[in-house]
VOGU-3710 file (C-alpha; in Angstrom, 3 decimals, decimal comma):
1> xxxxxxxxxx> 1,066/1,924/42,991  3,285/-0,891/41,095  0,343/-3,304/41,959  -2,154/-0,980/40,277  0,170/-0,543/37,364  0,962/-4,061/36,568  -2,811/-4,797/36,837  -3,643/-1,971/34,317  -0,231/-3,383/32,169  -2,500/-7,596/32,207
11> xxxxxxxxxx> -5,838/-6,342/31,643  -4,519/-3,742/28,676  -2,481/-7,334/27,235  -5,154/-8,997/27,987  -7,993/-6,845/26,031  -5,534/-6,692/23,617  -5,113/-10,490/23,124  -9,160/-10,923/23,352  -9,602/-8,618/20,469  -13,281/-7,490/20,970
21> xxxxxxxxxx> -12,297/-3,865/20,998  -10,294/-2,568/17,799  -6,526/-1,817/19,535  -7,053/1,831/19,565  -10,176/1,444/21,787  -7,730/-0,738/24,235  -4,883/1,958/24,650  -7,543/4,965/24,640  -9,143/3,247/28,062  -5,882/2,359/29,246
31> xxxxxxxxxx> -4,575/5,881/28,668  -7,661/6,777/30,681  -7,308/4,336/33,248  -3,567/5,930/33,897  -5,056/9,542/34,775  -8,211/8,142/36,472  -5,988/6,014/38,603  -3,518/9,173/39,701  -0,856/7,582/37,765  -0,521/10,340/35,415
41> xxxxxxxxxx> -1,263/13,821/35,141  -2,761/15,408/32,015  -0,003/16,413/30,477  1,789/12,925/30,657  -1,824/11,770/29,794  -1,869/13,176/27,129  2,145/13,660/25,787  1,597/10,855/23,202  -0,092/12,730/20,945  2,403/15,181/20,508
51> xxxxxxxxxx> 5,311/12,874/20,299  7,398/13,162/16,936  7,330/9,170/17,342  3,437/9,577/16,229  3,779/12,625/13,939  6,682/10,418/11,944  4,673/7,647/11,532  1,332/8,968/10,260  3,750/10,979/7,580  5,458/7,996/6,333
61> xxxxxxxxxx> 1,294/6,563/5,716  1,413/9,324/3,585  4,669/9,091/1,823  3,810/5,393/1,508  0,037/5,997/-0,072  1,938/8,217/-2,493  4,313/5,075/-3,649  1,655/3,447/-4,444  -0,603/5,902/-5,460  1,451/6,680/-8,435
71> xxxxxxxxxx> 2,199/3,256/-9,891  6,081/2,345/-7,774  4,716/-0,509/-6,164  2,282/-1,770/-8,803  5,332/-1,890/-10,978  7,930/-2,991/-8,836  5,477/-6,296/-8,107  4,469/-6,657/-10,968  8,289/-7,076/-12,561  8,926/-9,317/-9,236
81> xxxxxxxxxx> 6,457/-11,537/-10,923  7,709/-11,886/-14,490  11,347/-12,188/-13,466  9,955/-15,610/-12,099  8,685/-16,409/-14,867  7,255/-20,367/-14,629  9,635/-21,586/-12,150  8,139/-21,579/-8,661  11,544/-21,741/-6,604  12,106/-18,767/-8,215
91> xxxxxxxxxx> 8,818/-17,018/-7,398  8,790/-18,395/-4,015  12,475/-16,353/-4,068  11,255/-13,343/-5,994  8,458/-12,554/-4,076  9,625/-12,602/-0,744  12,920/-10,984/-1,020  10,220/-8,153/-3,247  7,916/-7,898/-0,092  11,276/-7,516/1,984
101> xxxxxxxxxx> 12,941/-5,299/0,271  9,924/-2,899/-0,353  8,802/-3,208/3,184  12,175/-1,068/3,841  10,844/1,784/2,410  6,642/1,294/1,749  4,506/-0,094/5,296  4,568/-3,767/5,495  0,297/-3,605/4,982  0,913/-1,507/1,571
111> xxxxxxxxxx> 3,962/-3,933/0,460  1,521/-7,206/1,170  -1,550/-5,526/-0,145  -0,113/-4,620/-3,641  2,241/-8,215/-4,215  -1,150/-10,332/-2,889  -3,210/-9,972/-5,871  -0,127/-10,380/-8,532  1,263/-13,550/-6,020  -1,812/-14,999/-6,366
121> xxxxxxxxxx> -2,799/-14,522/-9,665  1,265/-15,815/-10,898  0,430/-18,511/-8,798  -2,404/-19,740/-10,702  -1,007/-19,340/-13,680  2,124/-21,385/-13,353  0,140/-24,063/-12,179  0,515/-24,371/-8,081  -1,386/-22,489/-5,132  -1,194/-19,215/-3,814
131> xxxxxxxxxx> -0,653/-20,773/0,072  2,425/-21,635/-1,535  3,354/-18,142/-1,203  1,041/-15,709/1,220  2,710/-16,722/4,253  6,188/-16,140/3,108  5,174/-12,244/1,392  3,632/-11,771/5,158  6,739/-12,577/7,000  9,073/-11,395/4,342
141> xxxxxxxxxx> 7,243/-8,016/4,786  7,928/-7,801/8,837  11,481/-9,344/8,458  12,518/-6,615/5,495  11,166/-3,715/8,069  14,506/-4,283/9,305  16,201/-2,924/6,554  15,737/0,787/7,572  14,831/3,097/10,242  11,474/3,780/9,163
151> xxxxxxxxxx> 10,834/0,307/7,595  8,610/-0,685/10,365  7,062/1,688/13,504  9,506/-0,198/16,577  12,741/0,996/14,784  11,105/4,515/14,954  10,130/3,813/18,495  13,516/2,308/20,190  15,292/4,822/18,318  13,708/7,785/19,991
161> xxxxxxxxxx> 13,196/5,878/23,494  17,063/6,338/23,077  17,486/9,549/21,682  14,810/10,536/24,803  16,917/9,232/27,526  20,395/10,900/26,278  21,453/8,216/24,065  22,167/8,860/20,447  19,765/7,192/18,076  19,971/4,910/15,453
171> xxxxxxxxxx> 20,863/6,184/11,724  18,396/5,357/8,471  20,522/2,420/7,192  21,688/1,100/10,729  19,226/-1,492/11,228  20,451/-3,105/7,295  23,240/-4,850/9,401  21,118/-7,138/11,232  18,124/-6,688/9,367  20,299/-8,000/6,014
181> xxxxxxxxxx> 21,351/-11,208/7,416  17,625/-11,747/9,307  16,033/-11,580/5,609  18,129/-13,543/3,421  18,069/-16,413/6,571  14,136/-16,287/5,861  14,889/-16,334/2,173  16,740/-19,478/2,721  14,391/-20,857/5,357  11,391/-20,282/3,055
191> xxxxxxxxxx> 13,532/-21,350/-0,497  14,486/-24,882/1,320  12,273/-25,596/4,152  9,431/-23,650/5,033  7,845/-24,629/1,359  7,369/-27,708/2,033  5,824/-26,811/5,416  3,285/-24,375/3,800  0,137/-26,457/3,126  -1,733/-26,932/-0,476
201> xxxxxxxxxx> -5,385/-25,254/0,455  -7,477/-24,728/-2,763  -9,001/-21,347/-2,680  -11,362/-19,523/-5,074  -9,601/-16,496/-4,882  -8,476/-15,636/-8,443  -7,894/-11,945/-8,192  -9,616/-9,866/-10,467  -6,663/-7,582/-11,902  -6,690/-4,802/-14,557
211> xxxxxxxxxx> -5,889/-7,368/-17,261  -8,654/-9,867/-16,112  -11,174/-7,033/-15,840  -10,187/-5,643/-18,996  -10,601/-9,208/-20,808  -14,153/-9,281/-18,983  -15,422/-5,868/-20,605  -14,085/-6,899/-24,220  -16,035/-10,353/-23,757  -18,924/-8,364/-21,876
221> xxxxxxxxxx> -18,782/-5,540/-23,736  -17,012/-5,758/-27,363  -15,623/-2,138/-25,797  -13,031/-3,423/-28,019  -15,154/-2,718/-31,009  -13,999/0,195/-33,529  -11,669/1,216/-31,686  -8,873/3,343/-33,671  -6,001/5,471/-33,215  -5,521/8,230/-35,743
231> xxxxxxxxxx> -2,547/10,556/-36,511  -3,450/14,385/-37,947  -0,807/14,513/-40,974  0,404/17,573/-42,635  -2,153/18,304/-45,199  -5,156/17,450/-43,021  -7,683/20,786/-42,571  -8,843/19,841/-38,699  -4,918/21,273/-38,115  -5,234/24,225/-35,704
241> xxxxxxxxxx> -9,631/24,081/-35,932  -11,722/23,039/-33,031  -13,050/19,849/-32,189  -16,934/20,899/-32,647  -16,584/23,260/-35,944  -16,595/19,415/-37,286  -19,805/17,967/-36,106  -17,483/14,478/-36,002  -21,007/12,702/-33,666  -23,571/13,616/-36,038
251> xxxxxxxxxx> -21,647/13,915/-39,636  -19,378/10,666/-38,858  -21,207/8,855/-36,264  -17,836/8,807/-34,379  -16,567/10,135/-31,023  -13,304/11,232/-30,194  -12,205/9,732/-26,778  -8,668/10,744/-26,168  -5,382/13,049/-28,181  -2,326/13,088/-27,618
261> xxxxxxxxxx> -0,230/15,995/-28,559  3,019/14,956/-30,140  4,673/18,005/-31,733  7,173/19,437/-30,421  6,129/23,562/-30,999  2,751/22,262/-29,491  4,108/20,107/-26,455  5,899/23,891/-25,094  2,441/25,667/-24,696  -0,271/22,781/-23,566
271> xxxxxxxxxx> -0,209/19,123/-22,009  0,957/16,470/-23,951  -2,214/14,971/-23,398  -6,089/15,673/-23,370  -7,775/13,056/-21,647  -11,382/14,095/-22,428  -11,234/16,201/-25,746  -14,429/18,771/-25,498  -15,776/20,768/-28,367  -13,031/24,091/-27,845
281> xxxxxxxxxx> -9,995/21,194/-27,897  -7,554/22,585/-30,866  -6,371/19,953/-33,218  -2,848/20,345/-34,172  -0,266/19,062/-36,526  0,807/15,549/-35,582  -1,800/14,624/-32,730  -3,235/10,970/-32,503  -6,685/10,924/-31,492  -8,540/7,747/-29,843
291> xxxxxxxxxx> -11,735/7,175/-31,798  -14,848/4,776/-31,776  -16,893/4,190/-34,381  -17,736/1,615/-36,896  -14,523/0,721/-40,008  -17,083/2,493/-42,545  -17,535/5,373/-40,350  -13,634/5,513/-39,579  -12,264/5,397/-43,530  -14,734/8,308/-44,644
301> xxxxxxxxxx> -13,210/9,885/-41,665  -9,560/9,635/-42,601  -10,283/10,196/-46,410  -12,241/13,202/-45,812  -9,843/14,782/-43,108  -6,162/13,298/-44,222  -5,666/10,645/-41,295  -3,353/8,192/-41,015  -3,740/4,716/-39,335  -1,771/3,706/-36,736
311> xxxxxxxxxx> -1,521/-0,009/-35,837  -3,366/-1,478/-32,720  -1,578/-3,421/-29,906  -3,202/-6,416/-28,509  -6,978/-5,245/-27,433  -6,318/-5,209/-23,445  -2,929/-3,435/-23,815  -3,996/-1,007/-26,096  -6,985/-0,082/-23,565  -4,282/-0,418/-20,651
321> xxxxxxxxxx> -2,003/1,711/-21,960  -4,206/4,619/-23,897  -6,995/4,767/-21,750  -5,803/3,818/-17,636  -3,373/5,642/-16,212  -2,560/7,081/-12,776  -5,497/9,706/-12,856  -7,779/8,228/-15,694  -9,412/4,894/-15,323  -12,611/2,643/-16,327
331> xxxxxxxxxx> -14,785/0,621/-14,167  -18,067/-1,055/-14,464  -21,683/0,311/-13,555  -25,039/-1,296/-12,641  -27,897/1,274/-13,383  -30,538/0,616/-10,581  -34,482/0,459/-10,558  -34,930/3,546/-8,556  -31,417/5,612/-10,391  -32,278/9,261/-12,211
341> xxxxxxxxxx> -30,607/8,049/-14,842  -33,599/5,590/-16,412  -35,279/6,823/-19,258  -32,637/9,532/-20,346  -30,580/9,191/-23,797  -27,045/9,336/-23,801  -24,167/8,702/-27,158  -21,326/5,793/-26,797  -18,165/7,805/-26,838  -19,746/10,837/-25,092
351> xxxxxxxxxx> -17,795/12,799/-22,686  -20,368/13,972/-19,910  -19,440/17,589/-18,032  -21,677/17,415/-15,831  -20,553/13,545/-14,418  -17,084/14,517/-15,446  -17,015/11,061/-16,651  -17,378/9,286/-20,529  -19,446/6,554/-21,580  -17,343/3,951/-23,281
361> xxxxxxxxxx> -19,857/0,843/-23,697  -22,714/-0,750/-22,432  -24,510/-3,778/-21,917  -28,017/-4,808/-21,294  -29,499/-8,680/-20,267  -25,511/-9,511/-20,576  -25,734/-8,289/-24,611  -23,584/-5,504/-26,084  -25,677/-2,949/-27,058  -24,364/-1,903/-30,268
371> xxxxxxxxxx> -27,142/1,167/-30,879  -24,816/4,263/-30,692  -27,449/6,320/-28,803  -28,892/4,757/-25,569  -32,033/5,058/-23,537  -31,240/3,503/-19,863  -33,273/1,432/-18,961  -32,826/-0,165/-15,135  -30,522/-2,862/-14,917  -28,210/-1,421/-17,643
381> xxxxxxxxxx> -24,580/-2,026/-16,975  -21,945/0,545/-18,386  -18,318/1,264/-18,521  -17,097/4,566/-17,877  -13,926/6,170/-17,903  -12,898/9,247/-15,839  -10,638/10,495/-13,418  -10,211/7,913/-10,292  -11,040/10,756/-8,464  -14,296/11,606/-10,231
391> xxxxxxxxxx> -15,067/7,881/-10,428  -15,279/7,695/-6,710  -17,386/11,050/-6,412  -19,943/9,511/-8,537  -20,516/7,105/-5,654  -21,698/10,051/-3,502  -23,862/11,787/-6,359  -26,219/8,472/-7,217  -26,955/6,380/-4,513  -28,818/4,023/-7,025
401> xxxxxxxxxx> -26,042/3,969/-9,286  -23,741/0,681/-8,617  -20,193/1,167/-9,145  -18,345/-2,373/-9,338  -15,007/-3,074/-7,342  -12,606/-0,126/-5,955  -11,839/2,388/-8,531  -9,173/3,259/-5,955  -7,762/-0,254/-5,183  -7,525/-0,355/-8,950
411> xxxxxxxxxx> -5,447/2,766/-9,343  -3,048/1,694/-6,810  -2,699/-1,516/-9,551  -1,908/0,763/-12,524  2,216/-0,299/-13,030  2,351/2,998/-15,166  4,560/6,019/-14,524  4,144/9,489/-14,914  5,417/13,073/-13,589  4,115/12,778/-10,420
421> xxxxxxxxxx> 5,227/9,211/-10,043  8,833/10,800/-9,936  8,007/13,235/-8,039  6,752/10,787/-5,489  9,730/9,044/-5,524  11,899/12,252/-5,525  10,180/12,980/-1,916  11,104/9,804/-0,389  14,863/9,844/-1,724  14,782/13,353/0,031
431> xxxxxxxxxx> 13,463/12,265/2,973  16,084/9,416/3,341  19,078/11,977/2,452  17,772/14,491/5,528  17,880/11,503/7,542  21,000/9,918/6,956  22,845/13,242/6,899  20,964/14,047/9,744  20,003/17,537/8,520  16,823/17,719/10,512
441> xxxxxxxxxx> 15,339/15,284/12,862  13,392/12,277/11,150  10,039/13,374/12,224  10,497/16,904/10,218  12,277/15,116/7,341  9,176/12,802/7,015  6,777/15,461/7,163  8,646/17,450/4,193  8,258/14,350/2,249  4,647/13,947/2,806
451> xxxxxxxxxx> 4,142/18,017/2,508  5,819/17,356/-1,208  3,759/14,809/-2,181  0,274/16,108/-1,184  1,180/19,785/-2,421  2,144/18,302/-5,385  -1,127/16,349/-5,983  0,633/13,004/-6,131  -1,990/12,037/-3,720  -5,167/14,030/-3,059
461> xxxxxxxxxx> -5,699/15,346/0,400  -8,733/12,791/0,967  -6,842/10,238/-0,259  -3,763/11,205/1,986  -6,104/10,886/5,088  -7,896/7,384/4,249  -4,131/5,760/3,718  -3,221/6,709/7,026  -3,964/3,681/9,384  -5,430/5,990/12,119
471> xxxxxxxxxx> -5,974/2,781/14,344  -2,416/2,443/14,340  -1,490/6,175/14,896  -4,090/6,745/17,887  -2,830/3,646/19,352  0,659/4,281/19,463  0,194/7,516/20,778  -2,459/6,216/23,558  0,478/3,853/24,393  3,305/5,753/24,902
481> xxxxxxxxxx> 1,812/7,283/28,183  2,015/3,316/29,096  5,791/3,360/28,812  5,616/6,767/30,711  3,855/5,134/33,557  5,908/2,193/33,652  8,908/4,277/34,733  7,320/6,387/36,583  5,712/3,816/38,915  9,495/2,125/39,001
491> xxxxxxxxxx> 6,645/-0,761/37,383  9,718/-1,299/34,834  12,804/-1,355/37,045  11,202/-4,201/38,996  10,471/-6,025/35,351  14,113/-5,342/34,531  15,588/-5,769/37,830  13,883/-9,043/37,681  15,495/-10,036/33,864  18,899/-8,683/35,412
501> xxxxxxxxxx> 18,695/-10,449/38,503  17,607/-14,276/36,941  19,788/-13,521/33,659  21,411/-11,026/33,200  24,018/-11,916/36,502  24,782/-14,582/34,394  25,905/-13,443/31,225  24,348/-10,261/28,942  23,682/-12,667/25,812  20,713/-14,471/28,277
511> xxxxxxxxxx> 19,206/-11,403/29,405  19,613/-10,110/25,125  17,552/-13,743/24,852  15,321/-12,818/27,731  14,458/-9,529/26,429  13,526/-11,205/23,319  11,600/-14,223/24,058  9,139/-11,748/26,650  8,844/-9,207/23,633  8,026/-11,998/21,202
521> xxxxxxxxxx> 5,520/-13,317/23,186  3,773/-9,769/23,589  4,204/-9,314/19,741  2,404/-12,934/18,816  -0,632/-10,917/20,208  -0,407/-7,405/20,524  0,604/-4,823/18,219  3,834/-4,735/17,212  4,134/-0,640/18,128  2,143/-1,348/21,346
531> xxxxxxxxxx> 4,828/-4,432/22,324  8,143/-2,057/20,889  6,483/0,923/23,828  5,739/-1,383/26,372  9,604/-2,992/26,219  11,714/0,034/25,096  11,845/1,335/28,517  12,413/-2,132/30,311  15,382/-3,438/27,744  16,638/0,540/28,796
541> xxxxxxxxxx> 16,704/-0,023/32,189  18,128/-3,433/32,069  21,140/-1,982/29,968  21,370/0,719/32,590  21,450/-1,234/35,689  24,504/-3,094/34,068  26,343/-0,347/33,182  26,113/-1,862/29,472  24,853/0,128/26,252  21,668/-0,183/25,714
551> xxxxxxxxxx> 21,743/-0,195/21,510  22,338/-4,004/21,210  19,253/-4,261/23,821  16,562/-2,013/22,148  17,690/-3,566/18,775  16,418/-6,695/20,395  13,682/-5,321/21,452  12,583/-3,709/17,564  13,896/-7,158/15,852  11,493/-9,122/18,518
561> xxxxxxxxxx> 8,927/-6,812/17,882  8,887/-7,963/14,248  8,622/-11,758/14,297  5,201/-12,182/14,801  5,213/-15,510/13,213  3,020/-18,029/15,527  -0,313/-16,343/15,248  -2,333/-14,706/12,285  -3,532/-12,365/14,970  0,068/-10,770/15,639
571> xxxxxxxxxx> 0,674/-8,216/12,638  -1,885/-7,095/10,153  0,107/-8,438/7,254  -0,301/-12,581/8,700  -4,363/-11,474/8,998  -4,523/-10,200/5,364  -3,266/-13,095/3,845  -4,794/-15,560/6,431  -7,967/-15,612/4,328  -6,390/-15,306/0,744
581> xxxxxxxxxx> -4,624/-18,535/1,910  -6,962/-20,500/3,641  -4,565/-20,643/6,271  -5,500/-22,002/9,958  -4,147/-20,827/13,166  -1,647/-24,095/13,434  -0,368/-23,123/9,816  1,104/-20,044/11,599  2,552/-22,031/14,335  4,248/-24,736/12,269
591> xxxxxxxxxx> 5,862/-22,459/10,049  6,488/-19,654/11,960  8,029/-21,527/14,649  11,558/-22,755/13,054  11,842/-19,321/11,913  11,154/-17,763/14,471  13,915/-20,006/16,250  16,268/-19,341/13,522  16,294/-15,458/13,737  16,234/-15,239/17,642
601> xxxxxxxxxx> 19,469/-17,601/17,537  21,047/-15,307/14,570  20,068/-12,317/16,115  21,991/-13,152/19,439  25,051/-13,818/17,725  25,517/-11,290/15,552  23,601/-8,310/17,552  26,806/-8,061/20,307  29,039/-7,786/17,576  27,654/-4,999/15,764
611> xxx> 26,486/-3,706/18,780  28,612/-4,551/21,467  27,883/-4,296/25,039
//
């Protein structure tokens, strides 16, 4: 039975390593090929799917989507950025120790995904390359998983191998005392010598941000065009009257695009903000609306109705911060040949029911058209502001209507807070507090969090499900019957027994540096979840047939796990920016490799002495 179980154990590593199948494909047919086999029964089968390991983990997707959903990690890279300012030491610095540091808390993917565009686009502007700075973000982002328990799946994993078997797990901070010393050594590494091993590839890959879109639509557009902001004062008689007993479209030629409330009588009974003013909206005392219209059109308005002028900020912040937020956003439209919408009129400024969406500006043969009421005609481009949410739904109603980029990617980009932001935030304190008190087990205190955050509508449910990398979730739950199987087949005693016999007669430290060079050559290929299950229960035994503890060991085994650093194939983070950077599979290797050397040399010194054996 071993020899059937190692064979399943190369060809699973193997598949895995060849990559034709997607990972969760590879564990699925090995998970198979375990009950097929006789290995396993159904239950054990099927006991990964069911483990809190798995439940944990596709909670803190959720937690993590929510971060970002509502503007934490837009903001916190985007400040990473100007703290640098022009120096590129400093950036090189900055946006590491960001991507580490937020990696403890948001999933490595999500930290990389939000600091890439920002790296890159800093980059630029301060005059180098972004392959200056992709690689170190990627392995800043698996190093800083260290930093807490649920910074990075194999801390969850090793932690409840050990609470399985008896042992007491680790707590949430725990892992800071090697994971600390592991990140600023990369800082260092990456500040002093791994710069000047990254190469200088010239990629056309300036990201198209909020800011650079924005400039685009005012160029594009003139969306910029009479644009106003007026305040109601005292004396003016649209106070306490509805919006359509004033005909403001056809008396004034001007539409009303946004209001905010900002008296304080009025800010106790409704929202401090109405997003898309209809005809019942009550004017009040004090509001500033968001008009567009042409400066003739605007002063009859405020002489007739008592307005006061308030002064613009630059064009793209004044759109950034009055008209984009967490749940409101613009984006770009290409009406097509064959699109319902040809031939129909619509107003500029119009706020649409039916769409749930408003027509800002529009363009046709790359011209502004400056005609306040349109007829569409195909080819048309528009911009349109609405909910993100609504935004995305219009994909689904027109199938002929274009929408340009990701309204979604673009919300996660919004570095601008609101209630729910806090709220967000509030969950994952909680969550951290439950687990370092240890007032429920991790897996429940996770799945408070995420229960907060999507009853709470800091992330919609749809949303919720589309952040959660299901590859990763079925294939660490097809896995863990692996590790099941391993022990059960006594297919891991003979691996240990082998490590203990060769090394670890000899002194622990060599079978600690055994255990890590075989997991980091798993984790240059395979998954890092898929190389933490497949080792947890070998480092165990090893520790057990010594009569050692087996903490220092499975920390091996989760820091291992982590360094990925040889191949762009290893973690998802060194494929995301692989392409960004124009890096090459030897670019890996060359820099990866010192620091990769580095941190298994650090790691066996100072893992026995917070751990000792």
């Amino acid at each position: 039975m071993i020899y059937i179980m190692l064979a399943i154990l190369i060809v699973t590593i193997a598949f895995f390593v060849w990559g034709k199948f997607t990972p969760d494909i590879v564990a699925l047919l090995s998970m198979i090929t375990l009950y097929l086999t006789g290995i396993l029964d159904a239950p054990e089968t099927l006991s990964g799917f069911s483990n809190p390991t798995v439940i944990m983990i596709a909670a803190l997707f959720i937690i993590g989507e929510g971060i970002a959903q509502t503007g934490w990690t837009a903001m916190a890279g985007k400040k990473f950025v100007e703290w640098a300012g022009n120096s590129v030491p400093k950036l090189l610095v900055i946006v590491t120790l960001g991507a580490g540091v937020l990696s403890g808390f948001v999933s490595n993917t999500g930290t990389v995904a939000t600091l890439m565009p920002l790296t890159i686009s800093s980059a630029w502007s301060i005059g180098t390359l972004p392959s200056k700075f992709l690689i170190p973000i990627a392995f800043g982002s698996n190093t800083g998983g260290l930093l807490t328990l649920t910074g990075t799946p194999p801390n969850i994993i090793v932690s409840n191998a050990l609470i399985d078997s008896g042992f007491k797990g680790f707590s949430f901070f725990e892992f800071a005392l090697i994971g600390l010393p592991l990140l600023i050594i990369t800082l260092v590494y990456f500040r002093y010598v791994g710069y000047k091993l990254l190469p200088k590839n010239k990629t056309n890959n300036k990201p198209v941000n909020i800011e650079s879109t924005l400039y685009h639509w005012i160029d594009a557009y003139k969306i910029d065009d009479g644009y106003y902001r007026l305040r109601i004062r005292s004396l003016s008689p649209l106070i306490n009257t509805p919006i359509k007993q004033w005909n403001f479209e056809s008396d004034f030629d001007v539409a009303i695009l946004r209001l905010k409330r900002r008296h304080p009588k009025v800010l106790k009974k409704i929202p401090a903000f109405e997003e898309f003013p209809d005809g019942d909206t009550e004017l009040r005392y004090h509001d500033i609306i968001t008009v567009k219209g042409d400066a003739a059109a605007i002063n009859k308005l405020m002489i007739t109705f008592r307005l006061g002028l308030l002064p613009l900020e630059p064009s793209v912040d004044e759109l950034k911060h009055n008209l984009i937020n967490q749940e409101v956003g613009m984006t770009e439209v290409i009406v097509s040949p064959n699109s319902a919408l040809v031939g129909r009129q619509y107003t500029l400024g119009e706020y649409f029911k039916r769409y749930s969406i408003q027509l800002l500006a529009a363009s046709r043969n790359n011209k502004p058209i400056e005609e306040k009421t349109i007829t569409v005609k195909p080819g048309d481009t528009f911009v349109i502001r609405g909910t993100w949410h609504d935004i995305e739904a219009l994909k689904k109603q027109y199938e002929n209507l274009i929408i340009i980029g990701s309204p979604e990617g673009m919300a996660k980009n919004v570095a601008k807070l609101s209630g729910k932001s806090y709220i967000a935030l509030g969950s994952l304190l909680l969550m951290i507090v439950l687990m370092v008190f240890h007032i429920v087990p991790g897996s429940i205190a996770a799945l408070i969090s995420a229960g907060i955050i999507l009853l709470t509508g800091c992330v919609p449910i749809e949303k919720a499900y589309k952040g959660i990398s299901w590859t990763s979730v079925v294939m660490i739950a097809a896995m863990i019957p692996m590790g099941i199987a391993l022990q059960k087949t006594g297919t891991a005693k003979v691996i240990a027994n082998g490590l203990v016999s060769y090394l670890g007669a000899i002194h622990p430290i060599l079978l600690l540096a055994g255990i890590f060079i075989l997991t980091t050559t798993f984790s240059q290929f395979i998954n890092n979840s898929a190389t933490a299950v497949l080792m947890a229960p070998i480092a165990l035994l090893a520790a057990h047939s010594l009569n050692l503890s087996p903490k220092p060991f499975m920390i091996i085994v989760a820091i291992s796990a982590s360094t990925a650093f040889l191949t762009p194939i290893g973690t998802t983070t060194n494929a995301m920016v692989m392409t960004a950077g124009g890096y090459k599979f030897m670019n890996y290797l060359k820099v990866g490799a010192p620091l990769l050397l580095l941190l298994c040399i650090i790691s066996l010194l100072l893992v026995p002495l917070f751990w000792p054996f």
